[in-house]
N, CA, C and O atoms as a MOPAC input file, in Angstrom:
PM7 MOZYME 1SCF
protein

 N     22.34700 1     8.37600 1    -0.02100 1
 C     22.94900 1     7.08600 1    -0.19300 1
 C     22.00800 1     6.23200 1    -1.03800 1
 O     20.82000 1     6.53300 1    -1.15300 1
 N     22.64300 1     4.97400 1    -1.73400 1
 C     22.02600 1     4.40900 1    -3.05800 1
 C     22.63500 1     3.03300 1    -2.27400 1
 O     23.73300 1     2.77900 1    -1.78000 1
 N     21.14700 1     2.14000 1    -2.43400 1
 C     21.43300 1     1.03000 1    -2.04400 1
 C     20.72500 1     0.35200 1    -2.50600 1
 O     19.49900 1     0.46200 1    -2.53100 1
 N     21.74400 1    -0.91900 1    -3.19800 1
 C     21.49700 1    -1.71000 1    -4.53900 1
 C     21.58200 1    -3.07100 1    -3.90000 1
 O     22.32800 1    -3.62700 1    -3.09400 1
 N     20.35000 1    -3.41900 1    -4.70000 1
 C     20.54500 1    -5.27900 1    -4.17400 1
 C     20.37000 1    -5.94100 1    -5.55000 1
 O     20.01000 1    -5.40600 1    -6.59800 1
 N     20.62100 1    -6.90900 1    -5.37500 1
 C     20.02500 1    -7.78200 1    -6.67400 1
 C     19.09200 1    -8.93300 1    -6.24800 1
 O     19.56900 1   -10.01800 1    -5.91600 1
 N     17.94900 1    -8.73500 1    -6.25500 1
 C     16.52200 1    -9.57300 1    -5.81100 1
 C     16.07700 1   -10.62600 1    -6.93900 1
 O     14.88700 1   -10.94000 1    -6.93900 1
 N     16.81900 1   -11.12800 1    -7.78000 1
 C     16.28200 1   -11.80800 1    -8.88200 1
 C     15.93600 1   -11.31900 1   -10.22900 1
 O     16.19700 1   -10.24300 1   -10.76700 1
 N     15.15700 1   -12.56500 1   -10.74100 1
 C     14.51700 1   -12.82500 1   -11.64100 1
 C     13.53300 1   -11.18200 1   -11.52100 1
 O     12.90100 1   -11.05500 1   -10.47200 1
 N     13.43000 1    -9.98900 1   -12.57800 1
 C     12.43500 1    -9.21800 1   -12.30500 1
 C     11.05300 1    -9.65400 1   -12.55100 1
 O     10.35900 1    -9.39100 1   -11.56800 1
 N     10.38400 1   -10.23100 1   -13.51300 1
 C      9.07700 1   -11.21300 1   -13.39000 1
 C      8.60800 1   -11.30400 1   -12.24100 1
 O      7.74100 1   -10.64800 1   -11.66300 1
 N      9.42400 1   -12.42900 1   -11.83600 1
 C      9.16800 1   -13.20400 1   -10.40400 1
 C      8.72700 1   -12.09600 1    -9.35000 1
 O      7.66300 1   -12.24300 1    -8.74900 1
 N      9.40200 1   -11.17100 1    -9.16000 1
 C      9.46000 1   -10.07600 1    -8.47400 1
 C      8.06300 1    -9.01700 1    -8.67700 1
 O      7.38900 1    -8.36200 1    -7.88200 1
 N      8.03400 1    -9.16100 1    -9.70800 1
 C      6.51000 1    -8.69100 1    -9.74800 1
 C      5.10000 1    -8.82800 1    -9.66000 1
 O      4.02800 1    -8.26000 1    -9.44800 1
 N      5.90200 1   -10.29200 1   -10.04200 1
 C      4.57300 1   -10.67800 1    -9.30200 1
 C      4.49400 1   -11.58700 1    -8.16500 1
 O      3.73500 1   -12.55600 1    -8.14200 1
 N      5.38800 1   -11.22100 1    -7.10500 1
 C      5.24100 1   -11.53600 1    -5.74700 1
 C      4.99800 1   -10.53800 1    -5.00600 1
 O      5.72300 1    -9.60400 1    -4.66400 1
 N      2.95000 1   -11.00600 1    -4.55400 1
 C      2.26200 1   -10.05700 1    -4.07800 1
 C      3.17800 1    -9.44900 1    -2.45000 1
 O      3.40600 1    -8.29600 1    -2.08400 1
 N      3.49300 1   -10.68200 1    -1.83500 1
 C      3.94800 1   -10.64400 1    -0.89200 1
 C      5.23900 1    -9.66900 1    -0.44600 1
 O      5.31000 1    -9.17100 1     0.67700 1
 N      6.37600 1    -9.44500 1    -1.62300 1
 C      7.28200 1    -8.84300 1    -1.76300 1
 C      6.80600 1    -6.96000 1    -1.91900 1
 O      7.37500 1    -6.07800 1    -1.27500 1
 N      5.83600 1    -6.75200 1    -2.76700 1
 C      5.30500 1    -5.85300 1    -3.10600 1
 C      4.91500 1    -5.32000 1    -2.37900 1
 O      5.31200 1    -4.15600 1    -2.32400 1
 N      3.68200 1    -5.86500 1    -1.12100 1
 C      3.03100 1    -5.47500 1     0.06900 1
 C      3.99600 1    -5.18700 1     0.89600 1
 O      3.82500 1    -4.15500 1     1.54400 1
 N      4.99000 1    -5.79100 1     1.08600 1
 C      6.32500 1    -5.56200 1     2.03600 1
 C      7.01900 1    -4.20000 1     2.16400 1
 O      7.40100 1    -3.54300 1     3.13200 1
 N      7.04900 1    -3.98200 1     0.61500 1
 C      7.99200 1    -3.05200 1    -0.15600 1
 C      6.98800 1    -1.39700 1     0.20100 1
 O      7.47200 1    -0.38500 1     0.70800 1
 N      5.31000 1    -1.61300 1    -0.32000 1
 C      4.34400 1    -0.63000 1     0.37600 1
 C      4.54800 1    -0.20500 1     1.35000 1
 O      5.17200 1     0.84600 1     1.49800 1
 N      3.99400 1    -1.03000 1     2.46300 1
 C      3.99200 1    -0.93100 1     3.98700 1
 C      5.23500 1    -0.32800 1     4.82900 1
 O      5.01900 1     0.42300 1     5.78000 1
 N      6.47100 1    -0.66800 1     4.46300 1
 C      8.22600 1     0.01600 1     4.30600 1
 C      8.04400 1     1.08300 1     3.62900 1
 O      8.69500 1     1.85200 1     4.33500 1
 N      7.74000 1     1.57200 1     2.98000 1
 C      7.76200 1     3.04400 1     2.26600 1
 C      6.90600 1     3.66600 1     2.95300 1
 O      7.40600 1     4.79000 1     3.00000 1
 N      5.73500 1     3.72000 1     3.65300 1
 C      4.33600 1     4.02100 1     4.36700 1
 C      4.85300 1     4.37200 1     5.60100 1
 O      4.56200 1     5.37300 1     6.25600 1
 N      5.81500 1     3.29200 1     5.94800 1
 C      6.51400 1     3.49600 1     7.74900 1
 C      7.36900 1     4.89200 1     7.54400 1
 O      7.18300 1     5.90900 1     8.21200 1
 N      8.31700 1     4.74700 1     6.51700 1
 C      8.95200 1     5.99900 1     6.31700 1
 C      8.25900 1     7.37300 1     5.66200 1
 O      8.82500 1     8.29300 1     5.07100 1
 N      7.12500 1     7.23300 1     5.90800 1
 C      6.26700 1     8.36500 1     5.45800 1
 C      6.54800 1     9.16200 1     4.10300 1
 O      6.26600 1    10.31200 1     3.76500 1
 N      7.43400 1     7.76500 1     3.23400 1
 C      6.97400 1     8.17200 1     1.26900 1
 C      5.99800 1     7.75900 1     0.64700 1
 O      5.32400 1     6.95800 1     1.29500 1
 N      5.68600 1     7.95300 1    -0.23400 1
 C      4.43100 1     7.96400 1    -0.72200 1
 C      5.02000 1     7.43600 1    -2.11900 1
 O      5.38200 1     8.39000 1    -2.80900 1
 N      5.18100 1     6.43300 1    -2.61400 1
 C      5.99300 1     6.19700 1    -3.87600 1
 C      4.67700 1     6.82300 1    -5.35500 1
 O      3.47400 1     6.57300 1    -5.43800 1
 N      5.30000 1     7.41200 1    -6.01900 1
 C      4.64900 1     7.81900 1    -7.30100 1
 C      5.30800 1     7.13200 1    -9.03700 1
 O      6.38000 1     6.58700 1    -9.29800 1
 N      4.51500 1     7.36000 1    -9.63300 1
 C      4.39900 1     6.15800 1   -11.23100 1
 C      5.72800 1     8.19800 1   -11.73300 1
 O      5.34300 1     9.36700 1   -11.71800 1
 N      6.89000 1     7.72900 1   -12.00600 1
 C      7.33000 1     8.77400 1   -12.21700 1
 C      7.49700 1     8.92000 1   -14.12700 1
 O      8.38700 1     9.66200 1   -14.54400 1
 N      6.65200 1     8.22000 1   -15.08400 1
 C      6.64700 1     7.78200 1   -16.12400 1
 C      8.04300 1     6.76800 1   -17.05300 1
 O      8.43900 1     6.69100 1   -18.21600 1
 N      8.37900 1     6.18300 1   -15.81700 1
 C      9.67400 1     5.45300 1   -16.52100 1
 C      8.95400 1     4.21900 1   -17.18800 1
 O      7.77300 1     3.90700 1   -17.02800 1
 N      9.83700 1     3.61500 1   -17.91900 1
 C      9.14200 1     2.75600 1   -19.14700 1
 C      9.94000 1     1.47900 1   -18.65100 1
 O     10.92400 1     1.58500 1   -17.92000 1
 N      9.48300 1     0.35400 1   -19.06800 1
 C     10.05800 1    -0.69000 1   -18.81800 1
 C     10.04900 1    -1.23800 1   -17.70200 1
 O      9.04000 1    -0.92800 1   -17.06900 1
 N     11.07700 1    -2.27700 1   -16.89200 1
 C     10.27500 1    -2.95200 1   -15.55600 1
 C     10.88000 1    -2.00700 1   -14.41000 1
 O     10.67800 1    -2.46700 1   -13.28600 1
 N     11.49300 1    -0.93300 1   -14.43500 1
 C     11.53300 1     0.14900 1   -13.53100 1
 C      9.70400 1     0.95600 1   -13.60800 1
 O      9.01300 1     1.32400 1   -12.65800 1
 N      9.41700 1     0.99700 1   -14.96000 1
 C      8.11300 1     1.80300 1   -14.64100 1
 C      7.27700 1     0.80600 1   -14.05800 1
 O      7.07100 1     1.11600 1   -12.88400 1
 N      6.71400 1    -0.24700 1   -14.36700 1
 C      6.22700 1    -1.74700 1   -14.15100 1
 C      6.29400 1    -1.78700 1   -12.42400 1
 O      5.38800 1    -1.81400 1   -11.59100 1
 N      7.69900 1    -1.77900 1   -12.29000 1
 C      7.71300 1    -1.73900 1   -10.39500 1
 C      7.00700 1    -0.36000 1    -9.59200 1
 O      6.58400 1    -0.39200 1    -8.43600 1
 N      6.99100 1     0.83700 1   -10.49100 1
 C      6.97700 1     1.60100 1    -9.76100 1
 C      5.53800 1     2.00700 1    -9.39500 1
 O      5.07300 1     2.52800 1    -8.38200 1
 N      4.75800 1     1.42900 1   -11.02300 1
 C      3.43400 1     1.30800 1   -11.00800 1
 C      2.57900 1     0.34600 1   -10.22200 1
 O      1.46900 1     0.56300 1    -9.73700 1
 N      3.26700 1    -0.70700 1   -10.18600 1
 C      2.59900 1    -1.71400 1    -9.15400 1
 C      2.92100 1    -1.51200 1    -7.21300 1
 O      2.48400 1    -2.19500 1    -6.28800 1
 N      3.72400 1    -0.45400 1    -7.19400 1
 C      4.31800 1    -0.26400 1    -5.90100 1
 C      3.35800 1     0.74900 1    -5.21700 1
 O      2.88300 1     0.89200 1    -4.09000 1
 N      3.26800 1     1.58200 1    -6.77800 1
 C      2.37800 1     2.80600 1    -6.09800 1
 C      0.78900 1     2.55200 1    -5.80600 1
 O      0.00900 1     3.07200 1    -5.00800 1
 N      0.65900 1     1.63200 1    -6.69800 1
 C     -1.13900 1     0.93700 1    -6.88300 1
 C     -1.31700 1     0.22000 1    -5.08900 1
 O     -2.02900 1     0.49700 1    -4.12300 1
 N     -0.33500 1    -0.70600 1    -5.34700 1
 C     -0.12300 1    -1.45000 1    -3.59800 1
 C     -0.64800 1    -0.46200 1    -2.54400 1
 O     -1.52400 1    -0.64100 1    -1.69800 1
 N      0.12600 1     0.66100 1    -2.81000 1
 C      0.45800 1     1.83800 1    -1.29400 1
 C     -0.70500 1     2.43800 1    -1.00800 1
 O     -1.15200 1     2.70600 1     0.10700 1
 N     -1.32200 1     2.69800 1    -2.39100 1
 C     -2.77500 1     3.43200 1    -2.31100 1
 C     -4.04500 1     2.39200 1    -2.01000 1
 O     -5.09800 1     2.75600 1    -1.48600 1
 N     -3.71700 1     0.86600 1    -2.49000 1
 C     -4.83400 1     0.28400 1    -1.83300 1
 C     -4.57400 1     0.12800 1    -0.16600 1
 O     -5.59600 1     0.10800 1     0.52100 1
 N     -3.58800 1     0.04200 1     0.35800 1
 C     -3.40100 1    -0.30100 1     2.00400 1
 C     -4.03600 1     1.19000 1     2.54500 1
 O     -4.75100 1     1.19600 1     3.54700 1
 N     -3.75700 1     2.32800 1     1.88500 1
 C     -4.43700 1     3.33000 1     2.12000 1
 C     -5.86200 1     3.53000 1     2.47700 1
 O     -6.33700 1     4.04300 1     3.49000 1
 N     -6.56200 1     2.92100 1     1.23300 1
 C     -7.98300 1     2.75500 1     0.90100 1
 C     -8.23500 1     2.06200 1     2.38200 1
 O     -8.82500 1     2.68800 1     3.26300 1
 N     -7.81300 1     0.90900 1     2.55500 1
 C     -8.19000 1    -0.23300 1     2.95000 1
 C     -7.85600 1     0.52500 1     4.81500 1
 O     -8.65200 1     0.05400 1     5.62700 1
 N     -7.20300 1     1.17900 1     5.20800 1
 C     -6.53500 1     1.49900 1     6.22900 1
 C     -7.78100 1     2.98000 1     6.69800 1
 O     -8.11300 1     3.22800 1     7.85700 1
 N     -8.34500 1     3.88800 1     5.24900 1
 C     -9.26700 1     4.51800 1     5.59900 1
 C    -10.66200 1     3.43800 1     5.70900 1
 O    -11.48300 1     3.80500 1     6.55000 1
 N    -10.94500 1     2.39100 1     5.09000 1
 C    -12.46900 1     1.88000 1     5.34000 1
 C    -12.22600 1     1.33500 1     6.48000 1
 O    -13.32200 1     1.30300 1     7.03800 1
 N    -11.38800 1     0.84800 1     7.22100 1
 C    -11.28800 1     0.16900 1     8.71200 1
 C    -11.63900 1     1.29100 1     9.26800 1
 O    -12.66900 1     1.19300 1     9.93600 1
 N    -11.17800 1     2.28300 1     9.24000 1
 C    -10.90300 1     3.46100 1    10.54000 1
 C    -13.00000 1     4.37800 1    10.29600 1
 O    -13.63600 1     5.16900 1    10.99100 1
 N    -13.21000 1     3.87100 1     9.37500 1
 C    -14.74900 1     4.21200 1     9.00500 1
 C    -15.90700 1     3.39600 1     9.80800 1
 O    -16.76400 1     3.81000 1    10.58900 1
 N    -15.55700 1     1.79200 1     9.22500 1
 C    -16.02500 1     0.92800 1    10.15000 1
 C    -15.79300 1     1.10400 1    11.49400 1
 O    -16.72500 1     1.01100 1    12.29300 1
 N    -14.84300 1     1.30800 1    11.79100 1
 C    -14.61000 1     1.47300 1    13.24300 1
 C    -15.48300 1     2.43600 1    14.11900 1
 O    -16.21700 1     2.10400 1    15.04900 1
 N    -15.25600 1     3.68500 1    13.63900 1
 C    -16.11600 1     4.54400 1    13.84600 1
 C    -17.49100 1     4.90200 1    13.82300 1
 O    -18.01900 1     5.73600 1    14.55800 1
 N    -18.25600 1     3.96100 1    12.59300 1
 C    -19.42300 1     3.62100 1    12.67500 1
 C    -19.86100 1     2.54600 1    13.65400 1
 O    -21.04600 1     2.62300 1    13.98000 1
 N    -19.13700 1     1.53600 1    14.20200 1
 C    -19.27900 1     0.66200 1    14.91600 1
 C    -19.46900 1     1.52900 1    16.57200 1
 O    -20.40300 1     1.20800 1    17.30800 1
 N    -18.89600 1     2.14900 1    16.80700 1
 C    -18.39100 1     3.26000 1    17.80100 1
 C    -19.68300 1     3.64800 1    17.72200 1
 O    -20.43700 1     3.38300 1    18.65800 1
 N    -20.15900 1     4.36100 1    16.55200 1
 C    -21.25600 1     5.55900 1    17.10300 1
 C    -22.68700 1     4.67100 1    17.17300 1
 O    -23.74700 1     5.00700 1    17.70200 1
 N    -22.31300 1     3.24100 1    16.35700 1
 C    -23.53400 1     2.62200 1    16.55800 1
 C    -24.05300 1     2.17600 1    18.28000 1
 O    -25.20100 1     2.14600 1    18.72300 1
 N    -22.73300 1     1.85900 1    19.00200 1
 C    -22.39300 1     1.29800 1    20.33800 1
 C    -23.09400 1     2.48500 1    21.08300 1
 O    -24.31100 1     2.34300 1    21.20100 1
 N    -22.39600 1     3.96700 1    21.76300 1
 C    -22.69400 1     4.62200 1    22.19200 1
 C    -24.29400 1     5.20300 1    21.74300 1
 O    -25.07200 1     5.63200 1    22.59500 1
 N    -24.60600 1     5.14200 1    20.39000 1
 C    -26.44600 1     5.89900 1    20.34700 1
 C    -27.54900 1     4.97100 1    21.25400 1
 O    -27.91500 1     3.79700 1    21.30400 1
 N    -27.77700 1     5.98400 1    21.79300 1
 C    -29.08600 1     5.69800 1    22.85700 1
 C    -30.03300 1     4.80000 1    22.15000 1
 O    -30.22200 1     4.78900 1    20.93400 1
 N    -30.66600 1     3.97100 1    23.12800 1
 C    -31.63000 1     2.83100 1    22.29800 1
 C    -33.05400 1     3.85600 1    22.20200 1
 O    -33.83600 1     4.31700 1    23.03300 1
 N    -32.92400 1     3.92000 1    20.84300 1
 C    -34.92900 1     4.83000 1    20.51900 1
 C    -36.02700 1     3.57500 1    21.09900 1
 O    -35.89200 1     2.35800 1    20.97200 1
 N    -36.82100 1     4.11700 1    21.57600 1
 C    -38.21500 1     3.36200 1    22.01000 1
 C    -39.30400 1     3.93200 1    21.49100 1
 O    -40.41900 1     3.46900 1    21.73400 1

């Protein structure tokens, strides 16, 4: 199934970080992974800025879970004397 909206102005749309992050995080829940499929114009434009989005929440979703874990092993190591 194909489901079409009409969201505006495309500009506007692109550069609303907020819309974009939305649009990531919704594709992430459904476990796609959106990719730059070389389309030209503001289909490639969306698809490139969608996919850039998905991979920084990624990034950002592995350095928490790092911190975390370093925080963790800092907590539990025995105090050296």
């Amino acid at each position: 199934m194909l489901d079409v909206a009409d969201l505006g102005d495309a500009e506007k749309l692109l550069s609303n970080s907020r819309y974009v992050s939305e649009t990531a995080h919704d594709l992430l829940k459904r476990g796609a992974m959106p990719i730059e499929d070389g389309w030209g114009g503001w289909l490639g434009r969306y698809q490139a800025i969608v996919s850039k989005t998905t991979i920084a929440i990624l990034q950002r979703r592995e350095a928490d879970l790092a911190d975390k874990h370093d925080r963790k092993r800092q907590r539990d190591a025995p105090l050296g004397r």
